[in-house]
PLY file of the C-alpha trace (Angstrom):
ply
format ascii 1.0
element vertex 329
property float x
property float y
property float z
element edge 328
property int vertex1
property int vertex2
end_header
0.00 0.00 0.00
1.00 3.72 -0.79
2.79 5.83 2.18
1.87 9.49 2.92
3.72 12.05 5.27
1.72 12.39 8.12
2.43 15.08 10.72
0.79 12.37 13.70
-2.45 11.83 12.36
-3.00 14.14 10.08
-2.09 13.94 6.57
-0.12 16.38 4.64
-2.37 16.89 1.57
0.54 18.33 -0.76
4.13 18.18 1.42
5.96 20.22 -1.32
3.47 23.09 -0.94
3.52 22.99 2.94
7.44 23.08 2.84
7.53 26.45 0.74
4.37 27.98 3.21
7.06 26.48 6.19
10.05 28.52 4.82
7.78 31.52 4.89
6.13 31.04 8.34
2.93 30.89 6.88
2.07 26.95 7.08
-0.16 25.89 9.58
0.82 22.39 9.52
5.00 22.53 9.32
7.67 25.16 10.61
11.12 25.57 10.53
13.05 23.93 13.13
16.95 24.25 13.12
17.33 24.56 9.22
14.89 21.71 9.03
11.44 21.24 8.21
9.00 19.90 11.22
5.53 19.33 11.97
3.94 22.14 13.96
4.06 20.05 17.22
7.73 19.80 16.62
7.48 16.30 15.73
9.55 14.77 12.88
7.02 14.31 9.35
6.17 10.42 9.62
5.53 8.18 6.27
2.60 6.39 6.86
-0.33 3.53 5.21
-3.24 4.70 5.72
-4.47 1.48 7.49
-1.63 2.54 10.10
-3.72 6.07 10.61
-7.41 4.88 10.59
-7.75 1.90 12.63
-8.01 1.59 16.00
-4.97 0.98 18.53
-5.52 -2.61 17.74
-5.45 -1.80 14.34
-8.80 -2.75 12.97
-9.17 -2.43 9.52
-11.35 0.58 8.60
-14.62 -0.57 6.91
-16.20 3.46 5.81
-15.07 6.74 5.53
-17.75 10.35 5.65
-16.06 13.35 3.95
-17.28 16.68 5.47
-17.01 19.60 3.61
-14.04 21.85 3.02
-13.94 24.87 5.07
-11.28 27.39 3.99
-9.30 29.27 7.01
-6.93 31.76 6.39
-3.16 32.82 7.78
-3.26 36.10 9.63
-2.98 37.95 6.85
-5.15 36.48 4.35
-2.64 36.05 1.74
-2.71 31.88 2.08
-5.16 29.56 3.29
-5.87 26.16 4.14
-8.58 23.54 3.06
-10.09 21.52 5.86
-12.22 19.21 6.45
-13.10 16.44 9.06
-13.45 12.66 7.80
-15.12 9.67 9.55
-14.31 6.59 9.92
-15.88 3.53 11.00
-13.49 0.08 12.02
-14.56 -3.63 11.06
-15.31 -3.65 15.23
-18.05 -0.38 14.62
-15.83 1.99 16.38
-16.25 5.72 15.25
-13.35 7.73 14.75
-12.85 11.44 13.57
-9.68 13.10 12.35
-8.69 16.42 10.24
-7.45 16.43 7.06
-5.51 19.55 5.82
-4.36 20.49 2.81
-3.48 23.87 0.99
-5.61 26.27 -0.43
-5.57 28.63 -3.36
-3.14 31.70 -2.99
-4.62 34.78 -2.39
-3.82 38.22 -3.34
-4.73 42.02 -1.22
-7.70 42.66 -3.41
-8.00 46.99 -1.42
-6.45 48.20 1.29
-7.71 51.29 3.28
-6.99 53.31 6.09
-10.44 53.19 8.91
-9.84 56.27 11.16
-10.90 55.35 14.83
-10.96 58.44 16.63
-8.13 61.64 17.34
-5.07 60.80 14.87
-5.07 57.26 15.38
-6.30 54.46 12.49
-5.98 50.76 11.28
-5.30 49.48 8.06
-8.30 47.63 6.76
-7.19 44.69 4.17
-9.15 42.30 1.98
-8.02 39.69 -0.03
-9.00 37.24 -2.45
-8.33 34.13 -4.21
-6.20 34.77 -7.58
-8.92 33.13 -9.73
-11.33 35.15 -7.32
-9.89 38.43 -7.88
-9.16 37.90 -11.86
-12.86 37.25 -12.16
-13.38 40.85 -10.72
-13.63 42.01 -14.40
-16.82 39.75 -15.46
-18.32 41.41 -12.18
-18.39 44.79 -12.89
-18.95 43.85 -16.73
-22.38 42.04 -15.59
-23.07 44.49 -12.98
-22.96 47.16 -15.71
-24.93 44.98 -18.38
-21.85 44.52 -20.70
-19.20 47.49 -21.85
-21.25 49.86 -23.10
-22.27 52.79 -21.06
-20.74 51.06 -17.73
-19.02 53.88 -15.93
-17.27 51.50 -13.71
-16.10 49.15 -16.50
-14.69 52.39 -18.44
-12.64 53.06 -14.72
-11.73 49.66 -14.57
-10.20 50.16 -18.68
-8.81 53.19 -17.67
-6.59 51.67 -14.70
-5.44 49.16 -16.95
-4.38 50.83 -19.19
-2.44 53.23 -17.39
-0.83 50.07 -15.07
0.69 48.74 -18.77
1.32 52.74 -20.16
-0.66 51.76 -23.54
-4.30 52.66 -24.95
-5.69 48.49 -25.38
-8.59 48.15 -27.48
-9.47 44.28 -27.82
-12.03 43.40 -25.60
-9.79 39.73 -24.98
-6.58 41.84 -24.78
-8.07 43.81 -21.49
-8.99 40.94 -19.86
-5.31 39.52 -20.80
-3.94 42.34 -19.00
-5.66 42.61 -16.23
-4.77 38.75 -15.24
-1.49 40.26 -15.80
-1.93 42.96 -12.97
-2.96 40.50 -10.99
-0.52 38.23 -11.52
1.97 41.18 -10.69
0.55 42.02 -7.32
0.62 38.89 -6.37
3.78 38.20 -6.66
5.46 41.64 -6.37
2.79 43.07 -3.37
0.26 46.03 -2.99
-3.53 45.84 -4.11
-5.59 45.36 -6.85
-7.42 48.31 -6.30
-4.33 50.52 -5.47
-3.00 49.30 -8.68
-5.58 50.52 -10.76
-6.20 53.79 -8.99
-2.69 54.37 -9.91
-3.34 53.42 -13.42
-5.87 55.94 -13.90
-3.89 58.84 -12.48
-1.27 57.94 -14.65
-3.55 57.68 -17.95
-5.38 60.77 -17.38
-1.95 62.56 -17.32
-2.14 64.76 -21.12
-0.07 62.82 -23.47
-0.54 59.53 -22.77
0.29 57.19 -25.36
2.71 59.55 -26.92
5.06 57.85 -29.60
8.38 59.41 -28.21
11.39 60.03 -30.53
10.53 60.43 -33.75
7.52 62.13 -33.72
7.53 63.54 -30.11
5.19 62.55 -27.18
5.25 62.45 -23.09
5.88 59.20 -21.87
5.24 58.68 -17.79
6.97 55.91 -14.96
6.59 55.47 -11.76
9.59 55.07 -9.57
8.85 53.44 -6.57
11.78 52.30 -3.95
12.83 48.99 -3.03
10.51 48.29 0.35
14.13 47.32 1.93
15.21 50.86 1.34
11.64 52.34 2.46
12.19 50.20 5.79
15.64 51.42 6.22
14.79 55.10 6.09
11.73 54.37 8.11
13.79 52.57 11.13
16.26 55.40 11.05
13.62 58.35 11.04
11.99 56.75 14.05
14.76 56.18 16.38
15.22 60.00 15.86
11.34 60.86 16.32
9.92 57.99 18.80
13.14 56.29 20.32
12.61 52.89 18.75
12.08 51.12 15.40
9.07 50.47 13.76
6.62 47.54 14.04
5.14 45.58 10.74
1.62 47.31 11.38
3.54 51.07 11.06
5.81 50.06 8.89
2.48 48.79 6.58
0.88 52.58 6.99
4.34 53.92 6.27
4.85 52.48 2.98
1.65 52.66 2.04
1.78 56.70 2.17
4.94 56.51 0.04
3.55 54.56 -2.66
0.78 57.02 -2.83
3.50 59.65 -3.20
5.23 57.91 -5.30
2.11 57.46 -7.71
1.48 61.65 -7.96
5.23 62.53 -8.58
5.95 59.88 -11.68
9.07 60.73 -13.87
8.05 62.65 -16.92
9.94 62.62 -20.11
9.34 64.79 -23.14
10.79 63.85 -26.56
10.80 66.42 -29.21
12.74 65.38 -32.52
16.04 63.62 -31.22
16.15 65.67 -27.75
14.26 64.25 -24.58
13.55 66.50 -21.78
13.31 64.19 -18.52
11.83 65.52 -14.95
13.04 63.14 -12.24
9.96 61.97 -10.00
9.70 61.66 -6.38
13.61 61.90 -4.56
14.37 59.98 -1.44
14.78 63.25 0.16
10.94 63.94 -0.27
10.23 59.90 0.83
11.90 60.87 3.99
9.61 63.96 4.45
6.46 61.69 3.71
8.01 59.15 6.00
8.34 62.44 9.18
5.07 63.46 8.35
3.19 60.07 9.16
5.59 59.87 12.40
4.52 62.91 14.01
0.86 62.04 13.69
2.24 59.32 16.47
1.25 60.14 19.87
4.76 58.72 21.01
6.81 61.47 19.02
5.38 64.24 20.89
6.04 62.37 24.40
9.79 61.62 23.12
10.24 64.94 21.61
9.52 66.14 25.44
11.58 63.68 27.24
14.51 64.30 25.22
14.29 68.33 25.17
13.97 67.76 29.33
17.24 65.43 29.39
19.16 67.57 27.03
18.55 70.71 29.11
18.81 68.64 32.45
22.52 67.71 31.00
23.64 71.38 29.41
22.56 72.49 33.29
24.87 69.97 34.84
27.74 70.94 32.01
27.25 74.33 33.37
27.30 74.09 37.15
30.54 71.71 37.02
31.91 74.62 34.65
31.16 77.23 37.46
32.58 74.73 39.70
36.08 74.48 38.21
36.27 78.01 37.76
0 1
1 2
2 3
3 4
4 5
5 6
6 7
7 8
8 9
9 10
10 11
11 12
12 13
13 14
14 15
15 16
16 17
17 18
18 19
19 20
20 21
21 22
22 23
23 24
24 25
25 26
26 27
27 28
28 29
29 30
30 31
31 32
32 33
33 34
34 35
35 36
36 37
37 38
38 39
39 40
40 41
41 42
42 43
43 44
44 45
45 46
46 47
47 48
48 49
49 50
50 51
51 52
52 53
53 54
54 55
55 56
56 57
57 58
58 59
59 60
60 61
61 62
62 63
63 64
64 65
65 66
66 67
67 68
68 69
69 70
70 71
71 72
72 73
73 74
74 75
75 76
76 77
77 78
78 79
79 80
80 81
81 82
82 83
83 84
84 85
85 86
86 87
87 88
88 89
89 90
90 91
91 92
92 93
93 94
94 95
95 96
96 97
97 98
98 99
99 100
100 101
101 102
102 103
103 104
104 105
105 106
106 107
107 108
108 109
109 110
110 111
111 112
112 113
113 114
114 115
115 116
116 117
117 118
118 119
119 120
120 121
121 122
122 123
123 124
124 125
125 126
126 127
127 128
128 129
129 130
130 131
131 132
132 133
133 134
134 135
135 136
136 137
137 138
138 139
139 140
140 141
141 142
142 143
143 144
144 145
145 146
146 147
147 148
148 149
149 150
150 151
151 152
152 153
153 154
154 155
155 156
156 157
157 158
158 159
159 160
160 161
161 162
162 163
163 164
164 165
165 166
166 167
167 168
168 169
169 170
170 171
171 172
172 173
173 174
174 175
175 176
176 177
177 178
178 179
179 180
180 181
181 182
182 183
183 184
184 185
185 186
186 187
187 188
188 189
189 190
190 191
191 192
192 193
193 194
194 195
195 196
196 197
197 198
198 199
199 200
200 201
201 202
202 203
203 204
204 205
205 206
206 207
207 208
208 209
209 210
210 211
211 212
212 213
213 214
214 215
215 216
216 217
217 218
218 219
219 220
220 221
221 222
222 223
223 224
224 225
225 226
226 227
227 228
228 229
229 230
230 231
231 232
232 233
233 234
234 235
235 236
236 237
237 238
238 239
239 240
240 241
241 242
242 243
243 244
244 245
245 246
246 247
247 248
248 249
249 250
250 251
251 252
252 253
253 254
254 255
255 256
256 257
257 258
258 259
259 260
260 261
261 262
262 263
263 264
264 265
265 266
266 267
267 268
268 269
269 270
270 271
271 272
272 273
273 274
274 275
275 276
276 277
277 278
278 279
279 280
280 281
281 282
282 283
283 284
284 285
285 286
286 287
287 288
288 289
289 290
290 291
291 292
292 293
293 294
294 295
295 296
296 297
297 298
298 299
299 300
300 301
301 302
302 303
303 304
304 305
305 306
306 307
307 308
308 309
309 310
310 311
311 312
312 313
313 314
314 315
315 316
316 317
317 318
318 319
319 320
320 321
321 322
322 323
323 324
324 325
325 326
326 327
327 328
C-alpha cells in the first residue's frame, strides 16, 4: 500500500506546498526547526499507510469513511489559506473515529487596502483579499453588474486603470482581460492591491499625453519610480529612532509604505521627446520619501512624548555641564 507524510495523524495533503508555506512562516501544519522542516508540534514528518492512521490501537481495519465539507481558514494575513475538512471513519469492530485532514488552499492576493480612522489621529489598516482566480474574475463582475461594456461607468474606470498600469491605450475586448490577469498576476507576486493598482493606473492615464510615440515624432511618456521596500524600511527605522526612540513595528511600517507609494504614484518621472532631444523631470527623490516618512511619524502620539523627554534630558545635561563649569572656575 501507498505511504503518505503524516504530521501524527493528520495527513499532509501536498508536502511540497507545505514546505515552501514552512520557509515563509505561513504553514499551519509545518515550521522551521533548526534549518529543518518539522511538523507544527515539533514532531519529525512520519511516512505512513493509511491502514496505520485509521484503525483503531488494535489496528482494525477501517470498513467506511464520511467526507465533510471543506472549510477554507486563512493565515493572519489572508494572503494563504488552508482547506479543511473532518473525515469519519468507521473500524470492522463499529468503532467511530474522527480526524482532520488539511491540505493547501488557493493563494490569495490584497484585493484593497484602506486606512479606517478610529478616533483623534489614530487608524488601522483595513485589508481584503482574495483568491487569484477570485480576484481575476473581478472584471466579469463589474462587466455584468454594468450589463456589458457599453455605457458602464465602472467598466470604463476599470479600462482606464489598466491601461495606465501597462502605459498603452488596449482596445481588444480579450486583450483587457489579458492584461488585467497580468496585474494581478503582478501584485501577487510583487505586493500592494488590486485596487491601489488601478487607482494608480488611472492617475497615470489621465496625465495629457498619454500614449505619446516618443522620438521620432515627439510625445510624453510617464513611470513610476517606486523604492525597493528594503530601502523604504531602512529610512523608516532610522527616522523613528530620531522621532519615537525605537524602530518600527510591521503594522507602522504597513501605513508607512503605504503613504509613500501614494507619493510615489502623484510625482511619476516625466519625459518629453521632441525630434532627437528628450527633456526628462526626475519623479519623487528619497529626500521627499523621507519627508512623507516624518510626516506620518509625528501624527504618532509617542513622538510628541519623546520629543519632550529628550528636550527635558538635554537641558537637564547642558545644566549639569554648566554648574561643574562654574565649579572648576
Amino acid at each position: 500500500m501507498a505511504e503518505y507524510p503524516y504530521c501524527g495523524d493528520v495527513r499532509i495533503g501536498n508536502l511540497a506546498q507545505e514546505e515552501t508555506l514552512a520557509k515563509k512562516g505561513q504553514s499551519s501544519v509545518l515550521k522551521m526547526s533548526g534549518g529543518g522542516i518539522v511538523c507544527e508540534n515539533g514532531q519529525q514528518i512520519e511516512y505512513k499507510e493509511e491502514s496505520e492512521v485509521d484503525g483503531d490501537e488494535g489496528g482494525s481495519r477501517v470498513v467506511d469513511r464520511t467526507y465533510g465539507p471543506y472549510r477554507q481558514e486563512l493565515s493572519e494575513d489572508g494572503l494563504s489559506s488552508t482547506q479543511v475538512r473532518e473525515v469519519t471513519i468507521v473500524d470492522e469492530d463499529g468503532n467511530e473515529f474522527t480526524r482532520t485532514e488539511r491540505q493547501p488552499g488557493p493563494q490569495r492576493v490584497i484585493f484593497d487596502q484602506s486606512e479606517q480612522y478610529i478616533g483623534g489621529a489614530s487608524s488601522r489598516l483595513v485589508t481584503s483579499t482574495k483568491s487569484i482566480d477570485e480576484a481575476k474574475n473581478y472584471i466579469n463582475e463589474v462587466r455584468a453588474k454594468g450589463g456589458g461594456v457599453e455605457n458602464n461607468p465602472e467598466y470604463a474606470q476599470l479600462v482606464a486603470g489598466v491601461e495606465g498600469y501597462f502605459g498603452v491605450k488596449i482596445k481588444s475586448y480579450t486583450s483587457i482581460d489579458a492584461a488585467f490577469n497580468r496585474m494581478v498576476d503582478d501584485v501577487a507576486a510583487e505586493g500592494g492591491s488590486i485596487m491601489g493598482a488601478l487607482e494608480q493606473g488611472r492617475k497615470f492615464r489621465s496625465m495629457p499625453g498619454f500614449g505619446g510615440s516618443g522620438s521620432g515624432s515627439g510625445g510624453t511618456r510617464y513611470s513610476y519610480t517606486e523604492a525597493n521596500e528594503a530601502d523604504v524600511r531602512v529610512l523608516a527605522n532610522g527616522l523613528a529612532e530620531e522621532m519615537i526612540g525605537r524602530r518600527i513595528t510591521e503594522k507602522e511600517f504597513d501605513r508607512l509604505l503605504k503613504r509613500v507609494r501614494k507619493e510615489e504614484g502623484k510625482s511619476p518621472t516625466i519625459s518629453r521627446s521632441s525630434g532627437k532631444t528628450t527633456r526628462t523631470e526626475t519623479g519623487i527623490t528619497n529626500a521627499e520619501r523621507e519627508e512623507v516618512l516624518a510626516e506620518v511619524l509625528r501624527e504618532n502620539p509617542e513622538w510628541k512624548k519623546y520629543q519632550m523627554d529628550t528636550a527635558s534630558l538635554d537641558y537637564t545635561r547642558d545644566f549639569i555641564r554648566e554648574q561643574r563649569t562654574k565649579a572648576n572656575l
